[in-house]
C-alpha angles and dihedrals in degrees: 000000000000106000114246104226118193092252095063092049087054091047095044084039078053103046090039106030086219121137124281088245087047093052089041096054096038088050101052091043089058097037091249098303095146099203093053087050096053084048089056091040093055088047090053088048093237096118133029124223091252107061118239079218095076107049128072122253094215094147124073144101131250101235126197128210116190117205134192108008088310103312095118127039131180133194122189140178114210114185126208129163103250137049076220096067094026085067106034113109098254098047082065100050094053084055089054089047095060102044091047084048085059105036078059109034093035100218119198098203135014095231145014089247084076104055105103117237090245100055094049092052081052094059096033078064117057091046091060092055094045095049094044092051086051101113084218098063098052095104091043123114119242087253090062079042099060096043088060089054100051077041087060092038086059096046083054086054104050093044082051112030132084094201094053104037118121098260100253093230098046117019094190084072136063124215093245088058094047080061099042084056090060098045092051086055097035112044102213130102111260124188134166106230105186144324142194131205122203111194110186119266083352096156101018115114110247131215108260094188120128105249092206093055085043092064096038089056093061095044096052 
């Protein structure tokens, strides 16, 4: 059986707009033919004929979720292809999903195309040397190696990126998947575009003084 390699699941999830698992599944039951995954992926009502891919996503609405008496807030833009969509009542709870999901899981990009290069070596890094200082590992080729690192890369990912986060309200499922839901029922092409989270004082010096010794200074 042709091996499935993670580039060909991103391009069918692409050229579909199903779900990795989908494109996984549907991959691996054709022996990596594409097209004949695409056809089992349209039976199973996971892809329309026309890609999602290929249109543009211009309609949409930026959505806020408040958290904690006002200690945490979120803004999001969610982008869809119709006004129709973009103010249906699903549509905007999707929008409230997300921004709830960051304000909790506190996501530094949307998706793995933002993290900067050198960030990722950084971090590429650091596994490998982890995993190479791992008593454990001592006796492992380079290649096992390697896989503990990637291991390690997509833990990274899914601590950092929106896309491939565990979904707060329901963990068997990403993000990206919970998308990839609406735009299988849907039709239309659905991307989060970007998102921003204000938690109050985050990046102000605080004041590190014992308050007790404080009051016992101007007492005394």
């Amino acid at each position: 059986m042709a091996e499935v390699t993670a580039a060909a699941i991103k391009q069918l999830r692409e050229k579909t707009g199903a779900g990795m698992m989908e494109c996984k599944k549907a991959l691996v039951e054709t022996e990596g033919n594409e097209d004949q995954a695409v056809e089992v992926l349209r039976k199973r009502g996971l892809a329309s004929a026309k890609k999602p891919g290929g249109r543009i996503a211009a309609e949409g609405i930026v959505g806020s979720y408040i958290h904690m008496g006002g200690k945490v807030g979120v803004l999001v833009e969610i982008n869809c292809e119709t006004d129709f969509l973009a103010r249906s009542e699903e549509f905007q709870q999707l929008v409230k999903d997300v921004a709830m999901h960051v304000a909790a899981a506190e996501p530094r990009y949307v998706s793995r195309d933002e993290v900067a290069a050198a960030e990722l070596d950084k971090e590429r890094e650091i596994a490998r040397a982890q995993a190479k200082n791992d008593p454990r590992n001592a006796s492992k080729p380079e290649q096992v190696i390697e896989k503990i690192v990637e291991g390690r890369l997509n833990k990274f990912y899914e601590e950092t990126v929106l896309l491939d986060q565990p979904f707060v309200k329901d963990p068997a499922k990403t993000v990206a998947e919970l998308v990839d839901e609406k735009v299988a029922k849907t039709g239309e092409k659905i991307t989060i575009r970007r998102f921003t989270r204000y938690k109050m004082g985050e990046g102000l010096e605080k004041r590190s003084d014992d308050f007790g010794s404080e009051v016992a200074s101007l007492v005394s």
